[in-house]
C-alpha positions as CSV (number, residue, x, y, z in Angstrom):
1,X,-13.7,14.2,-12.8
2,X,-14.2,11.3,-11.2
3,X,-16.1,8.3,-12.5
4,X,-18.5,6.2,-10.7
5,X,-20.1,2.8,-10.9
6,X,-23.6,2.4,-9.6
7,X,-25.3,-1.1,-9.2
8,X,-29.0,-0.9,-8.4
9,X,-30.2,-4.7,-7.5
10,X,-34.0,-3.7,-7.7
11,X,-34.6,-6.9,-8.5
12,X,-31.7,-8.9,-7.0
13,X,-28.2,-9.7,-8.0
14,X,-26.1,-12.7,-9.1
15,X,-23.0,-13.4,-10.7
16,X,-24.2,-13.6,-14.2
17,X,-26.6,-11.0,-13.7
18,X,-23.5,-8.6,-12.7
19,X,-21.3,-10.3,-15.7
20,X,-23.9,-9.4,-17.6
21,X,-24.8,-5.7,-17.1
22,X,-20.9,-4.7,-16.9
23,X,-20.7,-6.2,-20.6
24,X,-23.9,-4.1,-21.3
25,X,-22.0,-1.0,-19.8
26,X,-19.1,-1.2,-22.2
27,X,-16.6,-3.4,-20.6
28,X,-14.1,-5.3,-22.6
29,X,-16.3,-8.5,-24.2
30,X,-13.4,-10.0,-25.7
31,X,-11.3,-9.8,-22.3
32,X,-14.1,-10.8,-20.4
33,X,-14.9,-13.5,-22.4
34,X,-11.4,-14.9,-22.8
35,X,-11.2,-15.1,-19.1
36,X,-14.6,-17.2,-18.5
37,X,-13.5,-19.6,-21.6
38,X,-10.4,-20.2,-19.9
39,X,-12.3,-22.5,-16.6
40,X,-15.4,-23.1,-18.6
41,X,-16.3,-24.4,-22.6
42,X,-17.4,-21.4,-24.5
43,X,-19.9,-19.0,-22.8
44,X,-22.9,-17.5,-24.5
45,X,-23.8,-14.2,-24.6
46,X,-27.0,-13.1,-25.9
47,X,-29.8,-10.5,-25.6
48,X,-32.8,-10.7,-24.2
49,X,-36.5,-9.3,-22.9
50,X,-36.9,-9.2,-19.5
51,X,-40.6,-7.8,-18.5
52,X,-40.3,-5.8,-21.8
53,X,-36.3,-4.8,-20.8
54,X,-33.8,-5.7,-23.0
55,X,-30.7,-6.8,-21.1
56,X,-27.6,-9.3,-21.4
57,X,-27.7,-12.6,-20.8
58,X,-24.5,-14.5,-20.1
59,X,-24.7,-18.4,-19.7
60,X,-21.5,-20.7,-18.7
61,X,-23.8,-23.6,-19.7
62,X,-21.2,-25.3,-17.2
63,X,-21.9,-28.7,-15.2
64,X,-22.0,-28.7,-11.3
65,X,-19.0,-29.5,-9.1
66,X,-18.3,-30.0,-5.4
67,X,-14.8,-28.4,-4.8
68,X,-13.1,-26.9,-1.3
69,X,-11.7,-23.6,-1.2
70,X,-8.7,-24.5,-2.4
71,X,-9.6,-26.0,-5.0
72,X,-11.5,-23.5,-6.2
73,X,-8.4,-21.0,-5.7
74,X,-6.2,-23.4,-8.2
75,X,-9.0,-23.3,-10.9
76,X,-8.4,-19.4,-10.4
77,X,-4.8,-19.2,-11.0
78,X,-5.1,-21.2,-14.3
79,X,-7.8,-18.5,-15.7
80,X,-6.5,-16.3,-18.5
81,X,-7.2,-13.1,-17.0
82,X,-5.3,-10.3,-15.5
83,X,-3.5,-10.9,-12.0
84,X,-5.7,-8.0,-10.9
85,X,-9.2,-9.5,-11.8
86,X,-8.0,-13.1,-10.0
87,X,-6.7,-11.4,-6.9
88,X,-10.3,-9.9,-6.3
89,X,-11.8,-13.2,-7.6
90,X,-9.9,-14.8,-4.9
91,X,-11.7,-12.5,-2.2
92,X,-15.2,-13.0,-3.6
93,X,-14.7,-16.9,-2.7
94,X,-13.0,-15.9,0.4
95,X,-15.9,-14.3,1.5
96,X,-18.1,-16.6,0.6
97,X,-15.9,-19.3,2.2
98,X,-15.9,-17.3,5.5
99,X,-19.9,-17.4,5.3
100,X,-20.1,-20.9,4.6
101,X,-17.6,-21.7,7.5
102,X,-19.5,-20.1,9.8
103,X,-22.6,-21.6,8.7
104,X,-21.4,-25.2,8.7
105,X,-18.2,-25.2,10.4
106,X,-14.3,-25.3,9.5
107,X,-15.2,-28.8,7.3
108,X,-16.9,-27.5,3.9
109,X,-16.6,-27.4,0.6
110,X,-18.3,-25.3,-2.1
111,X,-21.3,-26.9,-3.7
112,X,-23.5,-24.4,-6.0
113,X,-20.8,-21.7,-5.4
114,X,-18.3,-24.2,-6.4
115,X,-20.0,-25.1,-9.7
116,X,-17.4,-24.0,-13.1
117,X,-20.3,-21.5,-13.5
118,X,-20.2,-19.7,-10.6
119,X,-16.4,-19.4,-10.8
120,X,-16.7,-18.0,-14.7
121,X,-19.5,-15.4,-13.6
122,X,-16.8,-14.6,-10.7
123,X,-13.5,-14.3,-13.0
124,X,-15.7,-12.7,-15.7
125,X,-17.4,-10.2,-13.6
126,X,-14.5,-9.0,-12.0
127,X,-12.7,-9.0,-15.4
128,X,-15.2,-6.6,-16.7
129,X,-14.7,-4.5,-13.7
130,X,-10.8,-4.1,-13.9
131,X,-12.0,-2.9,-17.5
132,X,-14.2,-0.3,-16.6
133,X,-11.6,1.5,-14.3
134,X,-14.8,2.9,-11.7
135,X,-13.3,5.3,-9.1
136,X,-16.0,4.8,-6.5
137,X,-18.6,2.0,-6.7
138,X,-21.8,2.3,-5.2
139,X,-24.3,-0.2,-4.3
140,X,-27.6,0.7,-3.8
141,X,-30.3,-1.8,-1.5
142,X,-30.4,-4.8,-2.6
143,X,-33.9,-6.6,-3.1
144,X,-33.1,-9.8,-1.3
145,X,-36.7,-11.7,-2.6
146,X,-38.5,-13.8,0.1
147,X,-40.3,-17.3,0.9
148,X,-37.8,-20.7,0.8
149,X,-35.4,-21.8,-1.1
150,X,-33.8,-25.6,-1.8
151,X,-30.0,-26.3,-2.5
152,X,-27.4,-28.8,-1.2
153,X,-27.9,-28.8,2.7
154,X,-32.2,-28.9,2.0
155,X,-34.3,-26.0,2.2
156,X,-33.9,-22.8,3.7
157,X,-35.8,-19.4,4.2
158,X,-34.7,-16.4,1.9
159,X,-32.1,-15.5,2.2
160,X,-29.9,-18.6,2.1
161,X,-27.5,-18.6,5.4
162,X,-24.1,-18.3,3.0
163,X,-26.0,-14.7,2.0
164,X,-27.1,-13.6,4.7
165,X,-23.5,-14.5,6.5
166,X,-21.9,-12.5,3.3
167,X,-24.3,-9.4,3.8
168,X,-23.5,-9.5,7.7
169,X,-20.0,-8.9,7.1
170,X,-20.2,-6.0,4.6
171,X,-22.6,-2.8,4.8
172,X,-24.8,-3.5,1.9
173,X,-28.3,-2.3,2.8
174,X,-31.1,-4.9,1.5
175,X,-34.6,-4.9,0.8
176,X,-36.8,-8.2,1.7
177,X,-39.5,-8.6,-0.7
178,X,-42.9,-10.5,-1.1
179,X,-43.9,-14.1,-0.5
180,X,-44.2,-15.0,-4.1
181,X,-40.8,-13.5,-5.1
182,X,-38.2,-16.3,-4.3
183,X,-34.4,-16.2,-3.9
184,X,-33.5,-13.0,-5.9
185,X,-29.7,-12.4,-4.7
186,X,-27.4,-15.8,-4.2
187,X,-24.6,-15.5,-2.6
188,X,-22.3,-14.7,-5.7
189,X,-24.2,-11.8,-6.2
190,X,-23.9,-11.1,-2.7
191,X,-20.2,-11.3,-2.4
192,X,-19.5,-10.1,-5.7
193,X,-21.3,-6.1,-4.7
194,X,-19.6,-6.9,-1.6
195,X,-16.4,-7.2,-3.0
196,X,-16.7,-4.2,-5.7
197,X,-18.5,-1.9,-3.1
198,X,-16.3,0.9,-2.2
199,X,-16.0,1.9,1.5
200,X,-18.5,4.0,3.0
201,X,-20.0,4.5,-0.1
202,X,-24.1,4.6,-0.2
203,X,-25.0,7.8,-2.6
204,X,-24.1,8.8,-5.9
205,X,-23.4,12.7,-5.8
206,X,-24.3,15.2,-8.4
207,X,-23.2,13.5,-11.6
208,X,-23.8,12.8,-15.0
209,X,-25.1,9.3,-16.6
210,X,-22.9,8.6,-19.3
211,X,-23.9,4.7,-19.6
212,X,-26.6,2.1,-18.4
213,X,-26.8,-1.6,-18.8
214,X,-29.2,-4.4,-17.9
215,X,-27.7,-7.5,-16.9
216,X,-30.6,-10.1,-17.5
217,X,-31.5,-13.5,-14.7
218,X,-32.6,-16.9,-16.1
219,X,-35.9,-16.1,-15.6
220,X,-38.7,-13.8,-16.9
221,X,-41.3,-12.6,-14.2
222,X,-44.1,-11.0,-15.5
223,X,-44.6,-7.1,-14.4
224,X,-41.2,-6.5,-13.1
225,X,-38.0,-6.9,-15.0
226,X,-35.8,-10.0,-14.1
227,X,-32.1,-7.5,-14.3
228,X,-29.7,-6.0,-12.1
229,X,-29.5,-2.0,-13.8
230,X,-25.7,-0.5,-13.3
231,X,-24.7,2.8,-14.3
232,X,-21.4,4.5,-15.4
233,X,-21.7,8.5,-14.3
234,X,-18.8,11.2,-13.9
235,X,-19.1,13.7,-11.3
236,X,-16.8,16.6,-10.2
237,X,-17.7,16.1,-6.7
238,X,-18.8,19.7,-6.4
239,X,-21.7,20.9,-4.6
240,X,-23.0,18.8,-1.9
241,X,-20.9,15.8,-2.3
242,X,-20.4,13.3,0.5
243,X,-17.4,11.7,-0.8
244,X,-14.5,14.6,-1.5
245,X,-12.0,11.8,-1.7
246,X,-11.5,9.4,-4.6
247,X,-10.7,5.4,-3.9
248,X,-8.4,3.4,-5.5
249,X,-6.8,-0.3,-4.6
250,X,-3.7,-0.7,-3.5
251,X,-1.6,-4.2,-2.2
252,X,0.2,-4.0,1.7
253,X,3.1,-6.0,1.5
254,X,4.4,-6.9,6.0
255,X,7.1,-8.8,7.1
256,X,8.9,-8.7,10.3
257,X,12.2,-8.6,10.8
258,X,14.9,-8.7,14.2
259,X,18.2,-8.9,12.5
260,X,18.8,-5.9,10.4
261,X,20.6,-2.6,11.6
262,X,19.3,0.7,11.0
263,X,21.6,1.4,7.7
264,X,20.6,-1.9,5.5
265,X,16.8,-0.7,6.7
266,X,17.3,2.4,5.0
267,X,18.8,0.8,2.3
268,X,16.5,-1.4,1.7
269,X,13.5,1.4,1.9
270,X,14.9,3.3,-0.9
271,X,15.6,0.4,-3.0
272,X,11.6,-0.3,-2.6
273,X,10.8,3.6,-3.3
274,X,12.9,3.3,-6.6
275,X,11.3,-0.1,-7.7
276,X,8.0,1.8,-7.8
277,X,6.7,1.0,-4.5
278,X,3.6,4.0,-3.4
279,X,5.1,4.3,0.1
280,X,7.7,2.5,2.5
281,X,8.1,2.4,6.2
282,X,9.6,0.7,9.4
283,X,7.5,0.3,12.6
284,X,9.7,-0.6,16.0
285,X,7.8,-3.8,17.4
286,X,8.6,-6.2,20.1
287,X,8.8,-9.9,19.1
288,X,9.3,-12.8,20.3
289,X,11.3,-13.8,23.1
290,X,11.3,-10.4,24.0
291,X,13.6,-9.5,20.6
292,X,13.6,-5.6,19.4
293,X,12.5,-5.9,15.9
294,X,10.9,-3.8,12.9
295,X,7.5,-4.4,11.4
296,X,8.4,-3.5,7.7
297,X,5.5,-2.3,5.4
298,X,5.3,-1.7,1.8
299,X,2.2,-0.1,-0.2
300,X,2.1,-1.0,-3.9
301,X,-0.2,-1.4,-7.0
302,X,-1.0,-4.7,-7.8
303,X,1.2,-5.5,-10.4
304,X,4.2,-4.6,-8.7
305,X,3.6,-7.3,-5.7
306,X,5.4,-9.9,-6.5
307,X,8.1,-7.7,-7.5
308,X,8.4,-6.3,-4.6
309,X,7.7,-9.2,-2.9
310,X,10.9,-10.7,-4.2
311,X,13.1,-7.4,-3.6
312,X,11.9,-7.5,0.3
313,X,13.1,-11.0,0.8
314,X,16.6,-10.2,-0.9
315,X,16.9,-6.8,1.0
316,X,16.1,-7.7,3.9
317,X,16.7,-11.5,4.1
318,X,13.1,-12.9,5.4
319,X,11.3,-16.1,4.8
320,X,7.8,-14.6,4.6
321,X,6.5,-11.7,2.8
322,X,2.7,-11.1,4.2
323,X,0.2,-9.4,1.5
324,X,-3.5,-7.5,2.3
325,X,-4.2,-7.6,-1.9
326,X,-6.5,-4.7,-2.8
327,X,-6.9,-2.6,0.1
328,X,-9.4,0.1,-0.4
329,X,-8.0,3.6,0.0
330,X,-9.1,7.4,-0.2
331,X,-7.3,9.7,-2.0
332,X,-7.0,12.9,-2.2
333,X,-6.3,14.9,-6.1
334,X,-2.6,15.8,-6.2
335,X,-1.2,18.2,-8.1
336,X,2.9,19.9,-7.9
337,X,4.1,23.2,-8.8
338,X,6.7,25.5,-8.8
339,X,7.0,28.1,-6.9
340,X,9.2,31.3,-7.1
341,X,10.6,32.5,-3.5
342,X,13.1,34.8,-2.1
343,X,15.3,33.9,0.4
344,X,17.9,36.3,1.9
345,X,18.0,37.9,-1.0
346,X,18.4,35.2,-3.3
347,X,15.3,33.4,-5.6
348,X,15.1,29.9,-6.5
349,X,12.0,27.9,-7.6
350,X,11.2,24.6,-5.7
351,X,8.7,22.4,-6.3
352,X,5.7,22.0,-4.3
353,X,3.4,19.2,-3.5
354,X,-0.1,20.3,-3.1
355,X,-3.3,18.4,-1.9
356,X,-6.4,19.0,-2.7
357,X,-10.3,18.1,-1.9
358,X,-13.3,19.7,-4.1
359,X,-10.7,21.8,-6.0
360,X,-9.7,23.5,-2.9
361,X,-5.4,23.3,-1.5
362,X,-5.6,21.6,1.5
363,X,-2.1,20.6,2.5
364,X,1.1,21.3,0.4
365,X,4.8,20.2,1.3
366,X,7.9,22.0,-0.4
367,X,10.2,19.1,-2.3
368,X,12.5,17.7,0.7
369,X,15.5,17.4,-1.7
370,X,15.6,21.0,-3.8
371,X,15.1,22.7,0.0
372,X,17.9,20.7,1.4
373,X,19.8,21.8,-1.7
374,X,18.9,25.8,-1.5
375,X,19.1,25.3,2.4
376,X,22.4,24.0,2.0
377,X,24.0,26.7,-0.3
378,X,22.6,29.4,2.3
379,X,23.8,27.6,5.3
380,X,20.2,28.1,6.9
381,X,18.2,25.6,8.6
382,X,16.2,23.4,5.7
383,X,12.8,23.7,8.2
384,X,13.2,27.3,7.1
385,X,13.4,27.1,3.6
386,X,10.7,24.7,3.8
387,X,8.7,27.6,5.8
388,X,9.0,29.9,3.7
389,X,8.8,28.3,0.5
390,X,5.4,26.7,1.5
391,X,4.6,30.1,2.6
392,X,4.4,31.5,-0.9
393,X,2.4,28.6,-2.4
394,X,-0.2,29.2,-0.1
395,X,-1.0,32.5,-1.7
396,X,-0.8,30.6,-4.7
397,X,-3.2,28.5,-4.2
398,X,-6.9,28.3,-3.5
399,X,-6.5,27.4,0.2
400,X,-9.8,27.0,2.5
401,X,-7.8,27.2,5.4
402,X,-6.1,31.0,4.1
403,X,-6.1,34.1,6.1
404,X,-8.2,36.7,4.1
């Protein structure tokens, strides 16, 4: 199964708003809480009516602040949350300093977005995400409002530039609304759905609801609910689904590197492999000054970053250890098994990695080291134990691709 997490901004989205209908859904208060009392004095948490809908309200009851980016990043790293939650706090405000820049230049700083408020909603939202584990998030259009709106740098027509800059540079689908309807997503909201919005991820498949909460705005409109609605569903991705691959997160770790021979590079891989890094390679590259040198890149969950971090610059001897934190990713369901075959008389079983999309074998691989082994003791080539070893899994298996 895997588990979704659907946002539907009918009526608009902002950081509280989102705060709010995560804590609705389930996710950890306490956690969620902790982290937004650690940049701001106690938040409040109530509920409310909203057009008749009771939703959660979260308030920061924070004072405005002008702060530049960086600034903003250092109240981050003080917040007493998971390093998970602030490494995709840190590229909400990224995004939104991206926007600003290119609204006002390379000089800014961060006026309503830089308010203690709008960094608890951020730390808190993204708190209650990490909580809720979703597989696949899903944004659905966002209602955008409409008319004029006043902040900082005067008034401006709705959206506000820093939104509509944030909404250029994701593919979030909006909705502009009525005259009377004012600024309904702010560009927290924006970034945050931005942020948590899987790739190419616009409709829920067949699934089943298994939660729904109402995060509730500041104000109360009559005839249409002031909340963001968000839903928790599970879905086996059968039948019709336009997403056979799951998504997960996942840190790239790069340095380069024109003074290591091949057999401390291989070293050095396998020491990252046994540290619990997801994957490990070396890319020739040509460098400066014309220098032959290898682009060494290291995939790894979150936690294990600075780790491994740390073991590349002792391994390999670099300065600099680049890192792309939470890189979306599809994955396929993986599975092993062992499997029985005869080879020249002789039967071993060998373990099989298997891939597989919809419930369905689509690639499988015979374990490298117990075929080298078998291979070895037979004096065959280990391609042909490989052969014929994947051979035999494939009528194990329920393979699309298998000759009937």
């Amino acid at each position: 199964m895997v588990r979704f997490l659907v946002f539907d901004p009918f009526h608009g989205s902002a950081g509280d708003m989102i705060t709010g209908a995560l804590l609705d859904l389930g996710a950890d208060r306490q956690r969620v809480m902790q982290a937004m009392r650690s940049v701001v004095d106690e938040p409040h948490v109530s509920s409310v009516s909203r057009a008749g809908v009771r939703a959660m309200r979260v308030e920061t009851n924070a004072t405005s602040a002008t702060r530049s980016f960086d600034e903003v990043l250092a109240c981050l790293k003080t917040a007493d949350a998971s390093e998970e939650a602030i490494v995709i706090a840190e590229r909400v405000f990224r995004r939104i300093d991206e926007a600003e820049k290119s609204v006002h230049g390379e000089s800014t700083h961060f006026h309503e977005v830089g308010a203690d408020d709008a960094i608890a909603d951020v730390i808190g939202a993204c708190t209650a995400l990490v909580s809720l584990k979703p597989d696949i998030v899903v944004v659905l259009p966002i209602h955008l409002g409409s008319g004029v709106s006043s902040g900082s740098h005067g008034i401006f027509p709705i959206p506000a530039p820093a939104t509509a800059a944030i909404l250029a540079r994701s593919d979030l689908r909006v909705i502009m609304g009525r005259e009377e309807e004012g600024e309904l997503c702010t560009p927290t909201g924006a970034a945050l759905l931005a942020e948590f919005s899987s790739p190419g991820a616009r409709v829920l498949p067949d699934a089943v609801v298994i939660a729904v909460g109402y995060g509730a705005g500041s104000r109360d409109y009559q005839g249409t609910p002031n909340v963001l609605r968000a839903f928790l569903a599970d879905s086996d991705l059968q039948g019709g689904c336009h997403a056979p691959l799951s998504c997960d997160c996942v840190d790239v770790l790069e340095t380069n590197v024109d003074d290591v021979n091949g057999e401390v590079l291989a070293s050095a891989l396998s020491s990252f492999m046994e540290a619990g890094a997801r994957d490990a390679s070396a890319i020739p590259c040509l460098m400066k000054k014309g220098r032959a040198g290898q682009l060494v890149r290291v995939i790894c969950e979150t936690e294990k970053s600075q780790e491994l971090a740390t073991l590349m610059a002792r391994e390999l001897g670099t300065l600099g250890i680049r890192c792309q934190p939470m890189v979306h990713r599809f994955i396929a369901e993986r599975k092993t098994m062992k499997v029985s075959a005869r080879i020249a008389g002789q039967e071993r079983e060998v373990t099989v990695k298997c891939g597989l999309m919809n419930g369905e074998c689509y690639t499988l691989k015979a374990e490298y080291e117990e075929a080298f082994a078998w291979a070895r003791d037979l004096g065959i080539p280990v391609r042909e134990v490989a052969r014929i070893v994947e051979d035999t899994a494939r009528d194990c298996c329920v393979n699309p691709y298998k000759r009937s």
